[in-house]
N, C-alpha and C positions, 0 to 999 in steps of 0.2 A: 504494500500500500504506500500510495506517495503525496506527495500536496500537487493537488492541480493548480496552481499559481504558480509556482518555478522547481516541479519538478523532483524535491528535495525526499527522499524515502523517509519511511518513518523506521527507526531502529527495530530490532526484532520482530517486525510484524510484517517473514515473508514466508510463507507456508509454502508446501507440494500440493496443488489442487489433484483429487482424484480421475479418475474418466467421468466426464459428465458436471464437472466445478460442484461438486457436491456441497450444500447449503453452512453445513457442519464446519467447516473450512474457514468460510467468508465469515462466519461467526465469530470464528475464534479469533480471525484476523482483524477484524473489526474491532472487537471489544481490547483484543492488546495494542489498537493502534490508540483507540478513548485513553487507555491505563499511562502507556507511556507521555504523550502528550498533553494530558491535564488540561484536557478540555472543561473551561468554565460553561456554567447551565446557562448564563445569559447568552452564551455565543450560539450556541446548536453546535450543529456540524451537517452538513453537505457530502452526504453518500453518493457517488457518481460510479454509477457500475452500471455494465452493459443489460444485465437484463434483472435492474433494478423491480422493476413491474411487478412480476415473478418474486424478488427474491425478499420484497419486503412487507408482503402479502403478511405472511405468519411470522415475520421477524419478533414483533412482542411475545409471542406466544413463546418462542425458543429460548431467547435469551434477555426479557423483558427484566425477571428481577436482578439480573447485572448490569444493568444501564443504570446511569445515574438517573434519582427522579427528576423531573420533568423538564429534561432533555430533549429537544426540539429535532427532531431526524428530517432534513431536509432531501429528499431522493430527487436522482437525477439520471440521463443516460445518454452520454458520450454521443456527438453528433457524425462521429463514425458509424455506428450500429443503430442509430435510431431510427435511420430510414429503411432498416432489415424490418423492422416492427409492424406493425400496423395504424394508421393514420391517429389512432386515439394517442397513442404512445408520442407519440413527436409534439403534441400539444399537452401535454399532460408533463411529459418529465424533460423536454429540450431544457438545453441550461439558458438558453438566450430568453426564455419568457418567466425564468425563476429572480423573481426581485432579489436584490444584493449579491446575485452571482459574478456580474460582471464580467470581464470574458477568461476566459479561464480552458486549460486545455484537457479534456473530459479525458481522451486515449494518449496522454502524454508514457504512461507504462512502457506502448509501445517500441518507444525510441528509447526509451534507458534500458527495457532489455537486450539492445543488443549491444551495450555496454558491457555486460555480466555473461555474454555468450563467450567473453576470453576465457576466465578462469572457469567455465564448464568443465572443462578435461580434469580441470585438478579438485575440484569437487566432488566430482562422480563416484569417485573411488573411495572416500575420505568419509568417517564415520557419521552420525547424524550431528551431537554435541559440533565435531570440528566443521561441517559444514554450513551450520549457522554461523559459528564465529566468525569464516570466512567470508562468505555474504555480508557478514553485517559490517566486517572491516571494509569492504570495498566500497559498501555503499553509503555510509559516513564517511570517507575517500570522497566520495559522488559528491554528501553534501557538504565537506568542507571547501571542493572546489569550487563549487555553486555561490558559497557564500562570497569567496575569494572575489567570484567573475561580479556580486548580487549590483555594484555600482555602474558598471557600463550595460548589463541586462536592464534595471530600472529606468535610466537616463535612456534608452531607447524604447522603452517599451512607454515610456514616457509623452517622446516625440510624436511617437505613432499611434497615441492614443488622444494627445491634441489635437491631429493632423484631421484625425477621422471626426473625432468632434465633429468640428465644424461641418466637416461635408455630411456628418447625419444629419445634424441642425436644419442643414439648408435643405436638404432631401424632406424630412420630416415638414418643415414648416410649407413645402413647395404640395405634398401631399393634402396637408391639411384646407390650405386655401381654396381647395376643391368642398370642400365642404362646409357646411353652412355651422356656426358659433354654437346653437341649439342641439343640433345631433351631436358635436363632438365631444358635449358634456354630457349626454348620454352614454354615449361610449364609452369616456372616461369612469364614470361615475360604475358601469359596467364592468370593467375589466379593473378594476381596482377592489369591486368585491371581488370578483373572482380570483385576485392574489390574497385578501385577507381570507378567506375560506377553503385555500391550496391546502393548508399542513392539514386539516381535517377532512378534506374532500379534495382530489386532485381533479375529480369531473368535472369540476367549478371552471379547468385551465377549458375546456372545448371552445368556448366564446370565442378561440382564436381559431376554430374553424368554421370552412364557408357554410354557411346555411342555406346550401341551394337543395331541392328536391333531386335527386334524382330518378325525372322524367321516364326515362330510358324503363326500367326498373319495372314502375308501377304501372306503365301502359303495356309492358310484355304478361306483368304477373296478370293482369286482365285479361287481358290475349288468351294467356295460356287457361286460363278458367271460365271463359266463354266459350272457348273451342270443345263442341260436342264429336265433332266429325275425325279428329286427329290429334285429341289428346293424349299422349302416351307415359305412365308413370315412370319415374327412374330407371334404369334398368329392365324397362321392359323389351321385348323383343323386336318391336317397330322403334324401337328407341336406337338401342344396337344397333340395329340395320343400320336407321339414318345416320349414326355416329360411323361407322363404320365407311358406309358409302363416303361422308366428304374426307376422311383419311383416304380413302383410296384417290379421290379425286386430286390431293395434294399430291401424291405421289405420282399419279400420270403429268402432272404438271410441271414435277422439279425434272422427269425424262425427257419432255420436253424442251425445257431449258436446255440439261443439258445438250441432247441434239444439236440444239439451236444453234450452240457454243460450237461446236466441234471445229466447223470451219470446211473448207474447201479441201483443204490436205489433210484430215483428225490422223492422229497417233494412232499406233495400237492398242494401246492402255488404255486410251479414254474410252474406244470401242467395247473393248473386253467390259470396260466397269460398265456404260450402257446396255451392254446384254445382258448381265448381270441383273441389272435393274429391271428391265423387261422380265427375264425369268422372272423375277422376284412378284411384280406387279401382277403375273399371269397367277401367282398361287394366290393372292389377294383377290382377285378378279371371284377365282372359285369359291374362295369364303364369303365374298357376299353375296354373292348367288346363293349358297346356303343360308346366311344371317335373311336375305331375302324371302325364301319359300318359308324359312322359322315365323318369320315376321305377317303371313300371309299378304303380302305385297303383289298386286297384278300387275303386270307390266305391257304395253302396247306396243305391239311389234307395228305399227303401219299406222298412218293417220296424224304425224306429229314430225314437227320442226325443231330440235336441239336447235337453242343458241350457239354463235358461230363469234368465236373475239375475235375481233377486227386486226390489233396490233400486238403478237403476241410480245416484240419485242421491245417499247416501247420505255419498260423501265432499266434497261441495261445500258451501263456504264453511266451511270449515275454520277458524277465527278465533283470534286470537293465545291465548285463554283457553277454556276449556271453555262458560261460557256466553257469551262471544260467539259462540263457533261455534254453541249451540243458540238465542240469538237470533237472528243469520244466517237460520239455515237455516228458523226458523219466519219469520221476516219475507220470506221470498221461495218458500218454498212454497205457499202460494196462490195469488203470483202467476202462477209455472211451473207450478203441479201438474198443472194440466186439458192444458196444450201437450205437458210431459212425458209423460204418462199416453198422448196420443194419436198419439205420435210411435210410444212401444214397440207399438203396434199397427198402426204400418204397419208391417207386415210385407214390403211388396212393394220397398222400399228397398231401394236395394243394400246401404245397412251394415247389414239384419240376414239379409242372406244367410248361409246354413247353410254355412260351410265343412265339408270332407272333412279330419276329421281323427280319429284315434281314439278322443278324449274327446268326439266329441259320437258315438260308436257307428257311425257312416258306413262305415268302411272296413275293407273286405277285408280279414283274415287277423290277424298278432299283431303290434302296429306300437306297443303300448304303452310297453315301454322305450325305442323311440325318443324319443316326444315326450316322457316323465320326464325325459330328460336334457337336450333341450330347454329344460321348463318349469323345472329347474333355473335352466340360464344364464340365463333370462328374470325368473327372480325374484329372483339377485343384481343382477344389470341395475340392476332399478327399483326394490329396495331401496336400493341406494347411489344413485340417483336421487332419493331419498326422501330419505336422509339429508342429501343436497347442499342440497336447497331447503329444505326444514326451516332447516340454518342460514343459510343466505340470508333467511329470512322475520323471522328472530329479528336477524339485523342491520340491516335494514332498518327494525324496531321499534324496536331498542334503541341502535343510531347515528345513524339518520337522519330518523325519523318525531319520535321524541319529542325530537330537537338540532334540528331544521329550523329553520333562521332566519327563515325567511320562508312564507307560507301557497302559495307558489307553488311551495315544497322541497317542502312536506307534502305538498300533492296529487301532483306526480310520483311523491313516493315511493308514495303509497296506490294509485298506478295499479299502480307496479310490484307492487307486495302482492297485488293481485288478481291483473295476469297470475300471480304466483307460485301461486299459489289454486289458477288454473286448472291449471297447471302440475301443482300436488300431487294434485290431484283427478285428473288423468287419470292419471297414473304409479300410485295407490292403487288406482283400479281395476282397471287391468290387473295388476298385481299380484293383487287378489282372484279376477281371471276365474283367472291361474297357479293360486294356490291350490287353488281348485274344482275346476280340472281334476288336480293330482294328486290329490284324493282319488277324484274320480270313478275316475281309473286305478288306484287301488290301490296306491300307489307304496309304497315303504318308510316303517315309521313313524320312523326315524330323522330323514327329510327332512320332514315334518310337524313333527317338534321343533326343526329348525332355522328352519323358515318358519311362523311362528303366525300365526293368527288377529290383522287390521290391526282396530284399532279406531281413532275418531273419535281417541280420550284417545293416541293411538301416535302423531298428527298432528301435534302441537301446537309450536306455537316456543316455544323455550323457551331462555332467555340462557345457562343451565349447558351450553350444547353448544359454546358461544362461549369458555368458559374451564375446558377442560380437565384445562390445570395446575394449576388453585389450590387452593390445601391444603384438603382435608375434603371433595376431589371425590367419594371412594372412597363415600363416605356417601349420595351422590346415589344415589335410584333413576330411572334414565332409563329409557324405555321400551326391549320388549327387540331393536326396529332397531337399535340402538347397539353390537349385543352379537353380529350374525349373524356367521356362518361360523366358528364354531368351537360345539363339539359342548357343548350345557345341556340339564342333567338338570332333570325335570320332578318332581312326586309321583307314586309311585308309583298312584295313583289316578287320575292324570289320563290320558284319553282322547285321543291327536292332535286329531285331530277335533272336539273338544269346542268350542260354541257360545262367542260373544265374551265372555260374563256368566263362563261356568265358569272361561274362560281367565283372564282377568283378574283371576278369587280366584286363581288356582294360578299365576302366576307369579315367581316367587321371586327374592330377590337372593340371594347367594352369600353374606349374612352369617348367613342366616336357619339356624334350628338343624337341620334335617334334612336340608341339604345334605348332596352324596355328599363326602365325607371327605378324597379326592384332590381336586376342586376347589376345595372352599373350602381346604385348604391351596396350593395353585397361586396362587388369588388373594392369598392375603395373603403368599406369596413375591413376587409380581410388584410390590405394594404398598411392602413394607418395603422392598425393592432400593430404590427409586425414592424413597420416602420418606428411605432413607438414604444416598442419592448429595445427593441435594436440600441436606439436611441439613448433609451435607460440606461442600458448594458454599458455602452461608451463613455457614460457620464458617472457611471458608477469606477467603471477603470482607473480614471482621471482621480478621483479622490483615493481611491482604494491606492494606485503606485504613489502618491505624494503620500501617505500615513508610510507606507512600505519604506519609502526613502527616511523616515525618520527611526523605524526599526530596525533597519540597517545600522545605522550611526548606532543609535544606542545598543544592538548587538554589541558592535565593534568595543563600546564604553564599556561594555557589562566584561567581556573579553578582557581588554586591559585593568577592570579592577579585580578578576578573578587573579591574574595571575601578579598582581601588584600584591595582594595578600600574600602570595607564595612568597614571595621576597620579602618580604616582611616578617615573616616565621622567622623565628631567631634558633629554632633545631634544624634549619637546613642546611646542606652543606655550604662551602664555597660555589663550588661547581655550578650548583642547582641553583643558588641563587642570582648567577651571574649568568645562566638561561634564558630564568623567569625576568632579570629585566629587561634582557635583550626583546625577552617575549611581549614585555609592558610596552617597549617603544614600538615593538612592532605592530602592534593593534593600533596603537595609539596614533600612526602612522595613516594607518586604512581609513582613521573615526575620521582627521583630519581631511583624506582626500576625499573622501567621500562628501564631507559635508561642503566641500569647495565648492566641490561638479552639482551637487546639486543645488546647491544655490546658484549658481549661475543656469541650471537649467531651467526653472520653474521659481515665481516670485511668491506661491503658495508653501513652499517649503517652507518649515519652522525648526531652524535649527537646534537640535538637542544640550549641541556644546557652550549655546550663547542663552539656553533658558534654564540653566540647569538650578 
């Protein structure tokens, strides 16, 4: 256990976690970190562990009558891990919306274990007794250095929490001028119970999420409880089927692809791996055919027109910019065009076998609500799909292509860029076939407004997705992937349906002026919270490193009187006491420099040596 403020271990309190970080552990390492450190009841203390949620559920129960009484346990969870969580989790224990945490580094652990990963070899071997000794020498080692570096760490941590200041100040107040003097003492008045009612109820912190319906949700749960004709339980055997059919259909479509790729001269290798996949597709073919007859599904051989996609290749080579992707894509359509062109007309493939399903008009009876809610799941799927490789593609540019040290980085990484390519290419189609197919069914236009029209420009890497915190994000317009499953109003004039061109004049950000009135206020509550939790945080650093600079000094003073009494003992030796005062000037030395730097850093300093 360490201090999340600079890092510093606490003495003896570093245990062997079992398999599974067993509870029993963090107990014991908790309560010897309380024992060592002499935590006063008016301070609290601030628990910052990854799956705090979880772990401090039953914590009174375990080790309540060992805690001091009424000791304030403030839980928190590392903004590392907190986005592993579930959305409650991130508003509930983030340390950015916890009053007096200030900013502080929740996974700082981290990075000082690979400090302690030197002397692993010599530990290993080494009894228990002598293995803590050693740990805890190295890591008092740790924070005697720490303390040594604590005057040039404060003085900049200093700078850069001035710095920021102001640019939240101006953020914060640039936010607020959007909104009217009346509401924002609502909110205030708001979100300040909900900080006073945190240590007894952390559901209090949700305020800081959006309170939008999700639309999407409750017009499907509808759907699916008015459908008499095609309602099918979990796990039922028309269920199966259908689940089963659109896997198959992903899989004729990444054959495809790859086809597509091959080129005018394919390798032998990529052949071989496409026959592969053919075989493969062929045994799938026959399970649903059986998932089919289990399922009593009729299917029409005559009398019906499959959907035909216009441009199978339309999402390939996708390129970090808008015209690299249209140089891409002209620089290798010529050379694919005529292979491309002549694949979509073998027809006799097994991946453009005509599955039986209700969007290509095939099948017996009313099975349409079915696959809606299907093509649903299947389009969140490959949307968050989408979004995952998106920013993988943009890290891969923006950390590792353009920092590559050596040409032998660059090309690995450009390899990895294309598999990513290909990657995004296939996920974008199948995605458009979903689309196509709920329009061809008819589905709700509600679910058309959540799933728009994918355009090339929706593709694109882009480093703003890489840094989501940073002030003036709200201003970003990112494409609207970013933005699914929760319910955006469109104009009143636009058409579900409406081509990629129309779509992309009409879609709107939430600042724009004929947003629906309940949104854009939604959005700039969810903003200002956030912008003025932020804000806190920054303002609270500011005071917090100026008291820290005067802790320091008076360390350094407490330092030099400890070891001025050793010189002082009149049983010491010579020796010892001509140590200890070398020791005295040496503290003595730090108190001074330290209090120099920081007075000349900051005019809110209060020097310890001149109030004493």
């Amino acid at each position: 256990m360490c201090c999340a403020r600079h890092g510093c271990f606490v003495p003896n309190s570093l245990v062997d976690l079992f398999k599974g970080e067993q509870q029993k552990n963090v107990d014991f390492l908790f309560l010897q970190a309380l024992r060592i450190i002499g935590i006063e009841i008016e301070q609290g203390v601030m628990l910052i562990y990854n799956i705090v949620c979880q772990y401090i559920i039953h914590l009174l129960d375990r080790i309540g009558v060992h805690l001091p009484t009424g000791l304030t346990i403030e839980r928190a969870i590392d903004h590392l891990h907190v986005h592993a969580h579930k959305d409650d989790c991130f508003y509930q224990f983030i340390t950015t919306f916890i009053p007096g945490a200030a900013i502080c580094a929740g996974q700082i652990l981290e990075s000082l274990w690979s400090n302690l990963n030197a002397i692993s070899p010599t530990v290993r071997t080494a009894t228990l007794p002598h293995r803590a000794e050693m740990l805890d020498d190295h890591c008092c080692d740790s924070n005697h250095k720490k303390m040594l570096a604590m005057t040039e760490t404060l003085c900049s941590r200093h700078v850069t929490a001035t710095a920021t200041v102001s640019k939240s100040d101006a953020y914060f107040l640039n936010i607020s001028s959007t909104v009217d003097a009346a509401t924002q003492v609502a909110w205030e008045a708001e979100v300040k119970a909900a900080e006073a009612n945190r240590a007894g109820n952390v559901q209090s912190m949700d305020v800081y999420a959006a309170r939008v319906d999700d639309r999407l949700g409750v017009d499907m749960a509808s759907a699916s409880a008015s459908s008499t004709a095609s309602a099918a339980a979990p796990g039922s055997p028309i269920e199966l089927w259908m689940e089963y059919a659109l896997v198959v259909e992903e899989t004729q479509i990444d054959i495809q692809d790859r086809v597509r790729r091959l080129g005018a001269h394919p390798d032998q290798d990529n052949l071989q791996l496409v026959e592969r996949k053919r075989q493969t597709l062929t045994a799938m073919l026959v399970k649903l055919k059986r998932l089919q007859d289990n399922a009593r599904v009729n299917g029409l051989s005559a009398g019906y027109e499959p959907a035909v996609e216009d441009n199978e290749g339309r999402f390939d080579e996708i390129g970090e910019s808008p015209d690299d992707a249209d140089a891409n894509a002209n620089a290798d359509g010529d050379a694919r065009g005529q292979h491309a062109r002549d694949s979509r007309q073998d027809l006799a493939a097994v991946e453009r076998e005509v599955l039986t399903l209700p969007s290509n008009g095939n099948v017996a009876g009313d099975m349409g609500e079915l696959e809606i809610r299907e093509r649903v799941k299947q389009a969140r799927r490959h949307i968050n799909r989408l979004r995952d490789l998106i920013a993988d593609i943009s890290f891969q540019y923006s950390h590792v292509i353009r920092n590559a040290p050596r040409k032998s980085n660059r090309t690995a990484a450009q390899k990895r860029v294309k598999a990513l390519h290909n990657d995004l290419s296939f996920n974008a189609r199948i995605y458009a076939r979903c689309r196509s197919r709920l329009m061809t069914l008819r589905c709700d236009e509600e679910i058309l407004r959540v799933f728009r029209v994918l355009t090339r420009e929706d593709l694109k890497a882009s480093t703003e997705v890489l840094r989501p915190n940073e002030q003036g994000s709200s201003s970003v317009k990112l494409s609207w992937i970013w933005r699914t499953g929760r319910y955006h109003l469109f104009r009143p004039n636009e058409e579900a349906g409406a081509d990629a061109e129309s779509h992309a004049e009409n879609v709107r950000h939430p600042d724009d002026a004929d947003a629906d009135p309940a949104t854009l206020l939604e959005f700039k509550h969810v903003h200002w919270l956030r912008a003025r939790a932020l804000n806190h945080r920054w303002h609270e650093e500011v005071v917090l490193v100026t008291y820290e600079m005067q802790w320091t000094v008076r360390y350094f003073l407490h330092q030099c009187k400890q070891w001025q009494e050793g010189a002082d003992d009149p049983d010491v030796s010579a020796g010892a006491r001509s140590y200890a005062v070398r020791q005295v000037r040496r503290w003595r030395q730090f108190a001074n420099g330290a209090d120099l730097v920081f007075t000349r850093t900051t005019d809110h300093y209060l020097s310890p040596l001149h109030n004493q």
